[in-house]
Every structure is written in structure tokens, then in C-alpha cells.
VEXVO-779802 format. One record per residue: x, y, z of N, C-alpha, C, O, CB in turn. Coordinates in steps of 0.001 Angstrom, whole numbers. Glycine has a CB too. Example, Ala and Ser with C-alpha at 12.3 -4.5 7.8 and 13.67 -1.06 7.14 Angstrom:
2
<rec <13190; -5690; 7800>; <12300; -4500; 7800>; <13200; -3300; 7800>; <14236; -3319; 8465>; <11308; -4473; 9046>>
<rec <12850; -2250; 7080>; <13670; -1060; 7140>; <12900; 30; 7870>; <13409; 1138; 8039>; <14084; -598; 5725>>
This chain:
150
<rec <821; -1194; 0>; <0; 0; 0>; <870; 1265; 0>; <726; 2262; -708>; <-937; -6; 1211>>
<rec <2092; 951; 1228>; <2765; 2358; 919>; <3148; 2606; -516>; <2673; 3608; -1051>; <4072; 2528; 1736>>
<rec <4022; 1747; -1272>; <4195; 1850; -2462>; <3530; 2129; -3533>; <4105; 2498; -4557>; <4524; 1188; -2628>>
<rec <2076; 1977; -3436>; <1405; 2635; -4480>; <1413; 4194; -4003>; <1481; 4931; -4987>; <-112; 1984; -4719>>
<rec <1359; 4942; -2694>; <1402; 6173; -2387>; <2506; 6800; -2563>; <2539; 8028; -2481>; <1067; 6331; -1342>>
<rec <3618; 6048; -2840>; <4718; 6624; -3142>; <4716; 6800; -4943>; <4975; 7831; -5563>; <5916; 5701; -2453>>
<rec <4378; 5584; -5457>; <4443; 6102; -6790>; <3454; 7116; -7265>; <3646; 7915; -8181>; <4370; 5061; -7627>>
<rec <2458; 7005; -6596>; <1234; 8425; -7001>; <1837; 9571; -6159>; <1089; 10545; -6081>; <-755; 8154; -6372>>
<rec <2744; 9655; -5659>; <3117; 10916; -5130>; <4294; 11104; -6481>; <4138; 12092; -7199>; <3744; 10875; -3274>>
<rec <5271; 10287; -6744>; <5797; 10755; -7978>; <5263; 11121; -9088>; <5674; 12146; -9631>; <6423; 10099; -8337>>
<rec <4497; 10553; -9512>; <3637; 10637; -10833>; <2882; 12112; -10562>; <3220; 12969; -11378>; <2408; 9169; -11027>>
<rec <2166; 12432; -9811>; <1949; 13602; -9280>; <3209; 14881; -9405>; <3111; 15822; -10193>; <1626; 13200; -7891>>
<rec <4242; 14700; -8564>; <5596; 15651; -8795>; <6240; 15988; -10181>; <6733; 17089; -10426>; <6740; 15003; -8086>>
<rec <6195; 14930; -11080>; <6376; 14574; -12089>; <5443; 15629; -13437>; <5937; 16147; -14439>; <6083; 13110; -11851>>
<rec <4437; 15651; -13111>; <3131; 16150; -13665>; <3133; 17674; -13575>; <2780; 18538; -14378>; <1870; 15542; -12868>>
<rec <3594; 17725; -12460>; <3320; 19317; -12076>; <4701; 19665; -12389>; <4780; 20864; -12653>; <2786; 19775; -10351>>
<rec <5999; 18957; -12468>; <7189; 19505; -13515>; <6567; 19924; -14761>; <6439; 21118; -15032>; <8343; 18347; -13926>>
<rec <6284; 19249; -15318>; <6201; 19212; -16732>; <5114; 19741; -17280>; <4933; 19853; -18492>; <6294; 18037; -17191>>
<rec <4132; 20185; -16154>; <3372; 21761; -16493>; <4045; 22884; -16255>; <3832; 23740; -17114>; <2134; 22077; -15699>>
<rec <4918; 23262; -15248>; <5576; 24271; -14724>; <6992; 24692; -15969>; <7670; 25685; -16230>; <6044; 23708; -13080>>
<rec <6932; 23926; -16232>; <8037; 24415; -17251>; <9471; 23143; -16433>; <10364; 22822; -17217>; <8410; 26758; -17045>>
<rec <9526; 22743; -15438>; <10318; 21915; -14409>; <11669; 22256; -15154>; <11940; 23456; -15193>; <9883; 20106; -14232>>
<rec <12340; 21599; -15604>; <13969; 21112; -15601>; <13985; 21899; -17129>; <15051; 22164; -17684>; <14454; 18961; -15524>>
<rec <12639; 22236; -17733>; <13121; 22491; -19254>; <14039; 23706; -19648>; <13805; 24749; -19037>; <11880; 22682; -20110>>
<rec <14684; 23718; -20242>; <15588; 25251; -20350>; <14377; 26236; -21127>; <13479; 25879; -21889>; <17388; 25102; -21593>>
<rec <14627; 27219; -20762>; <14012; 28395; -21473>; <14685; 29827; -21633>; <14742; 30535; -20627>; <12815; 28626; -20817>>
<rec <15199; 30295; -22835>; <15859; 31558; -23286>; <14159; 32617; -23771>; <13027; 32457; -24226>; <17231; 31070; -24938>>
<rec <15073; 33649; -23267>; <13838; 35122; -23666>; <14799; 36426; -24313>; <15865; 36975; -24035>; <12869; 35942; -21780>>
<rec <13906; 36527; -25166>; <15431; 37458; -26478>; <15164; 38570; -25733>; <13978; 38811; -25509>; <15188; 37843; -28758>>
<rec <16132; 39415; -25232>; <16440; 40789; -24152>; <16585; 42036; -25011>; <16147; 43175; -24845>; <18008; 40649; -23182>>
<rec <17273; 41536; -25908>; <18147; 42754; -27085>; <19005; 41597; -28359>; <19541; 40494; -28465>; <19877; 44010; -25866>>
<rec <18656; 42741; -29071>; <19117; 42265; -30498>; <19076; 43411; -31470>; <18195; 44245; -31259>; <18179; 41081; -31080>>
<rec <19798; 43582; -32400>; <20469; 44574; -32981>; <21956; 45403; -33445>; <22816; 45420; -32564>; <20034; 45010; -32524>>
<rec <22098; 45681; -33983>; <20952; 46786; -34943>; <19800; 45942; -35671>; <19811; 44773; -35284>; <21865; 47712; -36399>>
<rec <18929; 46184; -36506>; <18158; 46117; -37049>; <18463; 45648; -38934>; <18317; 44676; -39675>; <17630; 47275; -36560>>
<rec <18993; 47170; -38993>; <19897; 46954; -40218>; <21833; 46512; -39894>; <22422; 47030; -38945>; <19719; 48621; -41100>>
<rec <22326; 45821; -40565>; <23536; 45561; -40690>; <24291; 45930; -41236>; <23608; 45503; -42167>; <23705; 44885; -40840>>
<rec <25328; 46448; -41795>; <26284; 46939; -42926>; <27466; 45794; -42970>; <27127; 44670; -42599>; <26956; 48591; -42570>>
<rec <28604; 45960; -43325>; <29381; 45203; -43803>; <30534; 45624; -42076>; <31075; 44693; -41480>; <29843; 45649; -45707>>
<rec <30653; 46819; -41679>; <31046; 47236; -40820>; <30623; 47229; -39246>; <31452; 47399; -38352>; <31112; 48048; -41285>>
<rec <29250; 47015; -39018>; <28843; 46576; -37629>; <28881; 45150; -37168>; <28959; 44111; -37823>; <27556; 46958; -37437>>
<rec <28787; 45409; -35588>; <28500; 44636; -35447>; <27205; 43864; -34740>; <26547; 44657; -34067>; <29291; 44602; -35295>>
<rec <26784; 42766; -34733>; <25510; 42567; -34489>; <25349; 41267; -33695>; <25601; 40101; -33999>; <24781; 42592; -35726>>
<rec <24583; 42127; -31986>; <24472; 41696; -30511>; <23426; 40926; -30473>; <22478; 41271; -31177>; <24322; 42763; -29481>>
<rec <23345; 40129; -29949>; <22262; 39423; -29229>; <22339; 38761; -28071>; <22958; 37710; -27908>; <21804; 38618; -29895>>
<rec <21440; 39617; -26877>; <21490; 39241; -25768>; <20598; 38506; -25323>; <19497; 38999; -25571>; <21623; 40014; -25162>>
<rec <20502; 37111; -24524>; <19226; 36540; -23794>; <19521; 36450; -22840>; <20631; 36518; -22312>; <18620; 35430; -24061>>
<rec <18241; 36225; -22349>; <18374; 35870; -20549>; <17747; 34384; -20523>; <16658; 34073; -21007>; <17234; 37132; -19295>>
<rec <18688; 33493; -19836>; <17734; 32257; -19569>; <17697; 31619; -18114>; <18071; 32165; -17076>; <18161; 31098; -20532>>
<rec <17170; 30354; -18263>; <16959; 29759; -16782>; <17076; 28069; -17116>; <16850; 27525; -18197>; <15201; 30276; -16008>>
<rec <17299; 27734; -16447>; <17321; 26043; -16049>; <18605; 25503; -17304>; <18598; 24382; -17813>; <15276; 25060; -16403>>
<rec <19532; 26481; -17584>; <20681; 25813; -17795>; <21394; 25005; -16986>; <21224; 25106; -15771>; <21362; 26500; -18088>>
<rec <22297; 24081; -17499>; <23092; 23464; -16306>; <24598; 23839; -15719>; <25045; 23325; -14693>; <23201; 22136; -16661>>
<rec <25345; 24857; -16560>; <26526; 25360; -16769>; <27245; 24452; -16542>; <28359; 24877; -16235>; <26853; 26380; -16174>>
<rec <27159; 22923; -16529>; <28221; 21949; -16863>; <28756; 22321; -18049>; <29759; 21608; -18069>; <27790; 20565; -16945>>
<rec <28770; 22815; -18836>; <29762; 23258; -20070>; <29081; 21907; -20906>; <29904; 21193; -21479>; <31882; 23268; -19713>>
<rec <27550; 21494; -21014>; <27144; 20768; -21920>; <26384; 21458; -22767>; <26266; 21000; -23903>; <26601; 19782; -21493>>
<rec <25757; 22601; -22449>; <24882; 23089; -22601>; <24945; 24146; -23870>; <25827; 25002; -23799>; <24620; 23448; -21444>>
<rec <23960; 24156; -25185>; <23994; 24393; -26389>; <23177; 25770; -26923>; <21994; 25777; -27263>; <23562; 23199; -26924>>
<rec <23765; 26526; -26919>; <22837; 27714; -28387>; <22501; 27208; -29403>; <23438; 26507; -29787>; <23629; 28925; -29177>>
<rec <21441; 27145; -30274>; <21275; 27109; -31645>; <20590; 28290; -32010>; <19503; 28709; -31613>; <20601; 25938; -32097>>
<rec <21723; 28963; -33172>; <21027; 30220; -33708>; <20813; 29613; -35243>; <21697; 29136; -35955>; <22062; 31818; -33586>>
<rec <19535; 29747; -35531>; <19021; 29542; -37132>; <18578; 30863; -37748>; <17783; 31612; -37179>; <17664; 28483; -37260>>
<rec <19305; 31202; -39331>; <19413; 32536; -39879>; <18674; 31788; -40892>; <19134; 31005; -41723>; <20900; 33398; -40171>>
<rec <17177; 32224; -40660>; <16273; 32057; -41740>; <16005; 33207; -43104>; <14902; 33721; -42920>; <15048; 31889; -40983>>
<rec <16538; 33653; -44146>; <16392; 34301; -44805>; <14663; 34307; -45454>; <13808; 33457; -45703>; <17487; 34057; -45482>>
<rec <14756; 35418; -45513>; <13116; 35802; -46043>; <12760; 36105; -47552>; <11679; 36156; -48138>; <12622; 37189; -45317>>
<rec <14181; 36304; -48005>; <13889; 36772; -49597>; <13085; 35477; -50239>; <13219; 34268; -50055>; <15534; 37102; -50593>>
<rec <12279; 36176; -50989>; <11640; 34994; -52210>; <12957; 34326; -53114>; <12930; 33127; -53391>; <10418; 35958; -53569>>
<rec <13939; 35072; -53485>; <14872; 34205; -54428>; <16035; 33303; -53702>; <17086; 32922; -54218>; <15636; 35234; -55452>>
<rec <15535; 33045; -52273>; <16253; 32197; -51282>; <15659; 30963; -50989>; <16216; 29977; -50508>; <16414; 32847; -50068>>
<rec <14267; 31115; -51377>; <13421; 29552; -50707>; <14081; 28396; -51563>; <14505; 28146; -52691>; <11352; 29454; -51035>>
<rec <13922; 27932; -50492>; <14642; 26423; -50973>; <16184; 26196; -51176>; <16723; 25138; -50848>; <14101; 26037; -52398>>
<rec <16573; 26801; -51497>; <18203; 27006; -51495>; <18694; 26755; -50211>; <18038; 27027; -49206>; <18710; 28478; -51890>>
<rec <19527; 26378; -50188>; <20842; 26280; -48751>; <20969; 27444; -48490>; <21695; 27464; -47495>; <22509; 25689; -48975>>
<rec <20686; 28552; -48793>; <21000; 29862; -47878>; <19628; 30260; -47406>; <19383; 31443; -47168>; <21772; 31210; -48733>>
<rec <18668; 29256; -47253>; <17678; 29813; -46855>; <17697; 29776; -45508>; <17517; 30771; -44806>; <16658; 29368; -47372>>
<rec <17970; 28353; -44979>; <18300; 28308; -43805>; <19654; 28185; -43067>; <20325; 27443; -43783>; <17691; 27563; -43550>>
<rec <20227; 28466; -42228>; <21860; 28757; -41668>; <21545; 28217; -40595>; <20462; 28622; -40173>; <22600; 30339; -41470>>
<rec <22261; 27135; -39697>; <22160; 27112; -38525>; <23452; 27226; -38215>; <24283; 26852; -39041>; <21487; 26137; -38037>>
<rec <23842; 27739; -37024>; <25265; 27446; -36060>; <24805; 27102; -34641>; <23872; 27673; -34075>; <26371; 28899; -35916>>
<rec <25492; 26185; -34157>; <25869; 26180; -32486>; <26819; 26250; -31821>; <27931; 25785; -32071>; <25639; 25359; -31914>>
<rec <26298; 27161; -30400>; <27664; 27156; -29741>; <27337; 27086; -28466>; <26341; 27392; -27809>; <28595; 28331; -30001>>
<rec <28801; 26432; -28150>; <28716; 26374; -26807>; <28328; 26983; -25620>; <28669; 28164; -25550>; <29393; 26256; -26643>>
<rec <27600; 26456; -24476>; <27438; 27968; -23583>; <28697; 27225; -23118>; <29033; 26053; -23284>; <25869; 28529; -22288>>
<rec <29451; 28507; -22325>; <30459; 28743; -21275>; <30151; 27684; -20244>; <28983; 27306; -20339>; <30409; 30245; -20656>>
<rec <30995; 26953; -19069>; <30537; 26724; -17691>; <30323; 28176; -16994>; <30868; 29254; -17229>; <31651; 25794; -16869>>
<rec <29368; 27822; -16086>; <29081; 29452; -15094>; <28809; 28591; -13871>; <28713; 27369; -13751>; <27405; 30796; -15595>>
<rec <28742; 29273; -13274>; <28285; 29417; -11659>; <26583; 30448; -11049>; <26484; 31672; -11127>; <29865; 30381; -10940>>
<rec <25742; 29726; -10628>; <24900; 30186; -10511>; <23683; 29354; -9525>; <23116; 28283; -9742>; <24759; 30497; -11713>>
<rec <23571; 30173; -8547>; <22316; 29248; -7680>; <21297; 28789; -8240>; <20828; 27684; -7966>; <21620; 29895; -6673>>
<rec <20762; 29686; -9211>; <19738; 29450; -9657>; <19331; 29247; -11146>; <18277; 29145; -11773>; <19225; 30209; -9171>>
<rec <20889; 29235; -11461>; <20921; 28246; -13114>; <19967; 29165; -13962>; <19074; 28630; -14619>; <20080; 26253; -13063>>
<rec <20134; 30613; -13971>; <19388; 31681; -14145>; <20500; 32630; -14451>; <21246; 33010; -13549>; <18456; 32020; -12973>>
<rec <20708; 33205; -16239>; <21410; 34570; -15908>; <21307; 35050; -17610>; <20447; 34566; -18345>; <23311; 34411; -15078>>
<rec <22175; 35923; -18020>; <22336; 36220; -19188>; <23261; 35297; -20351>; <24021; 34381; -20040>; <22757; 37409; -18976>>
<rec <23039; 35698; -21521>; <23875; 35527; -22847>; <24298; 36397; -23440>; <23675; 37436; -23220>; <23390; 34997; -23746>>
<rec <25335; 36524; -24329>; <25559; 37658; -25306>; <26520; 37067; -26159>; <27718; 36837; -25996>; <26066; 39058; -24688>>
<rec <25587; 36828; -27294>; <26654; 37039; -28532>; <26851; 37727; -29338>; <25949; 38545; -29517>; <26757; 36427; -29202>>
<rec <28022; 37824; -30239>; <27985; 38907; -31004>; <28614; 38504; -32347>; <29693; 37913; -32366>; <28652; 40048; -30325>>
<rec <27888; 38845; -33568>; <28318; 38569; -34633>; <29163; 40078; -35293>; <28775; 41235; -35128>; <27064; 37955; -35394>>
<rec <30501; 39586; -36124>; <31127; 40243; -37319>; <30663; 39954; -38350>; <30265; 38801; -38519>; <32330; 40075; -37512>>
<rec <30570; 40923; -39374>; <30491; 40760; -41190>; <31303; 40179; -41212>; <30961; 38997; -41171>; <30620; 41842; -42313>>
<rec <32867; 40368; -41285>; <34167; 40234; -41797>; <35059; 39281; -40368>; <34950; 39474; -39158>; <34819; 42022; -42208>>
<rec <35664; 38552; -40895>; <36390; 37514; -39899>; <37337; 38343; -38702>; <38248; 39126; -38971>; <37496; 36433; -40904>>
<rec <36882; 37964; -37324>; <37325; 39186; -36422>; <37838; 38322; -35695>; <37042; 37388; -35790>; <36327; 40265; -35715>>
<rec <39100; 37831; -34648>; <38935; 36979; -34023>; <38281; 37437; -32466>; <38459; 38475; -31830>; <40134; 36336; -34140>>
<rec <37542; 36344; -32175>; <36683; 36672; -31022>; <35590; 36841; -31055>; <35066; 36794; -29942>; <36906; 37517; -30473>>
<rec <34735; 37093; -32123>; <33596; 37349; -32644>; <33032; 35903; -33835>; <33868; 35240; -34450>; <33870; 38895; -33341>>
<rec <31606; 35666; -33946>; <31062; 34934; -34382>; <30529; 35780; -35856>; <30075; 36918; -35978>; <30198; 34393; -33338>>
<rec <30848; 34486; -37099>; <30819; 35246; -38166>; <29595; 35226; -38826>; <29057; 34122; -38908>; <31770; 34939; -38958>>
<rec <28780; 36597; -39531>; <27827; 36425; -39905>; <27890; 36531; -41470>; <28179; 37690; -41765>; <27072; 37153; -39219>>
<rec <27709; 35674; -42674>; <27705; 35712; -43593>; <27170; 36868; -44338>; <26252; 37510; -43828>; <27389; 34823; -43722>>
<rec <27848; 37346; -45980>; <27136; 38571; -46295>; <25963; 37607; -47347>; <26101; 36459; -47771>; <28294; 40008; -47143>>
<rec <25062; 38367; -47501>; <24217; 37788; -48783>; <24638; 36879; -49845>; <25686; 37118; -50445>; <23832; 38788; -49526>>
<rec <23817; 35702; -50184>; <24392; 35425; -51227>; <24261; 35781; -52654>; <24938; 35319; -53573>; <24344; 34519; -51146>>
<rec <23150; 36805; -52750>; <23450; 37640; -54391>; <23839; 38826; -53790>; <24396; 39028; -52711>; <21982; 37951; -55666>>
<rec <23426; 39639; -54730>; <23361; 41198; -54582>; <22459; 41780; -53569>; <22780; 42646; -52755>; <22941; 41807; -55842>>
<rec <21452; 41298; -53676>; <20137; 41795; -52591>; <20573; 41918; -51448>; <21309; 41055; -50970>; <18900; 40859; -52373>>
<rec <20195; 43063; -50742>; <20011; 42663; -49370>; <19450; 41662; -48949>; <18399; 41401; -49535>; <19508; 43381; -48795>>
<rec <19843; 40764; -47882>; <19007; 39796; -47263>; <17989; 40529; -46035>; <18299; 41578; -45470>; <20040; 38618; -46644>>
<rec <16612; 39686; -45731>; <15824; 40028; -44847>; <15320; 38500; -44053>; <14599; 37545; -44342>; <14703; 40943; -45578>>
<rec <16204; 38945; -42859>; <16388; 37618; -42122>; <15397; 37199; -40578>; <14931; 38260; -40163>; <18042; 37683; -41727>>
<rec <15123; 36442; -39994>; <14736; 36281; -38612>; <15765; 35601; -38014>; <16238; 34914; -38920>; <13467; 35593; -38401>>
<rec <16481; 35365; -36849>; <16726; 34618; -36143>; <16169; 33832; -35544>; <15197; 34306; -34956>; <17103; 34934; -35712>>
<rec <16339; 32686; -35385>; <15782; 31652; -34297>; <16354; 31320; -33304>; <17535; 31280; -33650>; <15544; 30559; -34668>>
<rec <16275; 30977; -31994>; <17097; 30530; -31385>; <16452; 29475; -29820>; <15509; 29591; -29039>; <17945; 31824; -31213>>
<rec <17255; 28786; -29947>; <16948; 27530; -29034>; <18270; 26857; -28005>; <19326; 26526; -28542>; <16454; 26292; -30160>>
<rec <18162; 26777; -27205>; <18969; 25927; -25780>; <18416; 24734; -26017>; <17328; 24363; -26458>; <18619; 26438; -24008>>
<rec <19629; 24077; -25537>; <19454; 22594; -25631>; <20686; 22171; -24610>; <21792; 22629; -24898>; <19595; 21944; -27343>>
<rec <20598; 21491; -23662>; <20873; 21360; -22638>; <20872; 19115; -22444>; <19931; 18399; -22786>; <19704; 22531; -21800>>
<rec <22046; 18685; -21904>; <22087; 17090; -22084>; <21404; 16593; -20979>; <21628; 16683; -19772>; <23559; 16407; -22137>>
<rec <20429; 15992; -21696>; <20425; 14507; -22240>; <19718; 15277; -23866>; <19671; 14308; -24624>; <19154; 13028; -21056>>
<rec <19295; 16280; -24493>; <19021; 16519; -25381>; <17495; 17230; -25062>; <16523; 16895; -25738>; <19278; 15430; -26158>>
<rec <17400; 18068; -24155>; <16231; 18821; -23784>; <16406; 19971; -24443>; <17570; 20334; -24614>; <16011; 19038; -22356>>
<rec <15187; 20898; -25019>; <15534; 21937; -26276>; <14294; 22471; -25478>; <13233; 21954; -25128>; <15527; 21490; -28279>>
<rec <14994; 24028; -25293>; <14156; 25455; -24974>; <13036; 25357; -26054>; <13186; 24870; -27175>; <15167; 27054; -25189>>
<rec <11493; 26077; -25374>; <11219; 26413; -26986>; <12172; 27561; -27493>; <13023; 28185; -26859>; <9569; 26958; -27258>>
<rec <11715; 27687; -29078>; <12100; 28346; -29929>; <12161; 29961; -29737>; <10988; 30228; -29999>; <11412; 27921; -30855>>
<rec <12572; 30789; -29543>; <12639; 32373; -29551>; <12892; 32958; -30913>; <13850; 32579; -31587>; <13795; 32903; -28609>>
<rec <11812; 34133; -31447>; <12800; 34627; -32418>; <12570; 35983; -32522>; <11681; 36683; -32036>; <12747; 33983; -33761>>
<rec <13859; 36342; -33494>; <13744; 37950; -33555>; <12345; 38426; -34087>; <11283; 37815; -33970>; <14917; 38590; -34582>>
<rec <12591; 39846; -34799>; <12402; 40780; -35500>; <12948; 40473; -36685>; <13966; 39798; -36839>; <12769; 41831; -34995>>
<rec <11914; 41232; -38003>; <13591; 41118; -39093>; <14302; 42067; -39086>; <14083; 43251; -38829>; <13557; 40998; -40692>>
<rec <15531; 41315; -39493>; <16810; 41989; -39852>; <17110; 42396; -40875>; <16584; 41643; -41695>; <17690; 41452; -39688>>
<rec <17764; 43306; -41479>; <18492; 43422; -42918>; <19915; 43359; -42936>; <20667; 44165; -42388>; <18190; 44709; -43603>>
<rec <20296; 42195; -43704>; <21774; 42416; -43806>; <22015; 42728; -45273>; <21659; 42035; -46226>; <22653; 41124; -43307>>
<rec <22883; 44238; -45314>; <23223; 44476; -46503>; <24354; 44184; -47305>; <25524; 44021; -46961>; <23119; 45394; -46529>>
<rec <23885; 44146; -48307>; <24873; 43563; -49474>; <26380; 44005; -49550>; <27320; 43264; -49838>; <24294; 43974; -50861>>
<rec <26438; 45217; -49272>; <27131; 46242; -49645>; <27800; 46649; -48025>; <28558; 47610; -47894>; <26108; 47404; -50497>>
């Protein structure tokens, strides 16, 4: 008898994780910008998240969805990169991000491709945490962007 009260007390704990959001990671886009890009800026994106693990397992995925019509379907429609989060320290497995992309190869900086025709590109970001055993934030995404050609 105790044992069935013990497993309905888990199944219960269990339940109310996994309404609450429990162990899942979750990022919230803070800042991002500029808006427009040139060949010369550079371009920030800050989040704030929670229920990382800062074991140094723990994953960014930024996806650079281009919006132009003469991009669908093509390999430059979609871009993904990942990167590593840092190890951190934190009680509450709760804090900021910031990355930052270059046009042009900078070291220290994450590179953002220029267009692949002439056009300006008109892009969204996506972005997702993913954290091991393979648990994935939902999805966050920008605003559009313009990255110019030129």
C-alpha cells in the first residue's frame, strides 16, 4: 500500500514539472540589434535564460532564416550554427547571454555571412537551448533583420 502512495506521489511531482516548465531550459530574447547591418557593424544578441546546467554541456542554436523569395529552398535559406554555452556558476541556473556577430572575420567574434546575391538579405533569427540529455528550450525569435549587401 505504501508503495502505491509513493508512486502516485511521484507521478503527481512529475506532472506538475512538466506543467511548470520543471527542468526544461528556457531563453527570452532581451536585445538584439541593430536592425539593419552593414558590412562594418556589429551585431548583438542578448538573452536571458533559466534552467541551464553550466556543466559546459549546454547548447545555443542560432538559425538565420532568410526571407527573400529568391532564397526559398536554397541552402542559404536556412543557416544554422551552435555554440557552446560557457561553464558558469549560478544558484539558480538563471542569468544572461551575449553574442555577437562580425560581417568580416574578427577573431573573437562569431561570423555572420554577407548575402548570397546582390540583394540585401531580410532575415529572422531563431534561437533555441538545448541542454544534455538533449532537452531543447522552446524556440525564440527575432524581428527582421536586414543584412546588406554592400
Amino acid at each position: 500500500m505504501k508503495l502505491r502512495y509513493l508512486l502516485l506521489a511521484i507521478l503527481v511531482t512529475a506532472i506538475a514539472c512538466t506543467k511548470s516548465g520543471g527542468g526544461k531550459p528556457q531563453i527570452k530574447l532581451k536585445s538584439i540589434g541593430p536592425d539593419v547591418i552593414s558590412r562594418s557593424d556589429l551585431f548583438s544578441i542578448d538573452l536571458g535564460f533559466t534552467n541551464l546546467t553550466g556543466n559546459g554541456n549546454d547548447t545555443l542554436i542560432v538559425i538565420k532564416h532568410v526571407l527573400n523569395l529568391n532564397q526559398r529552398g536554397s541552402v542559404n535559406e536556412f543557416q544554422a550554427d551552435s555554440f557552446a554555452i560557457p561553464n558558469f556558476t549560478s544558484s539558480n541556473n538563471a542569468g544572461d547571454l551575449q553574442l555577437t556577430f562580425a560581417r568580416q572575420l574578427i577573431n573573437g567574434y562569431a561570423y555572420l555571412a554577407d548575402p548570397a546575391t546582390a540583394q540585401n538579405d531580410t532575415a529572422i533569427f531563431n534561437f533555441v537551448a538545448k541542454v544534455f540529455p538533449n532537452i531543447t528550450s522552446d524556440t525564440v525569435k527575432s524581428g527582421k533583420i536586414v543584412i546588406l549587401s554592400q
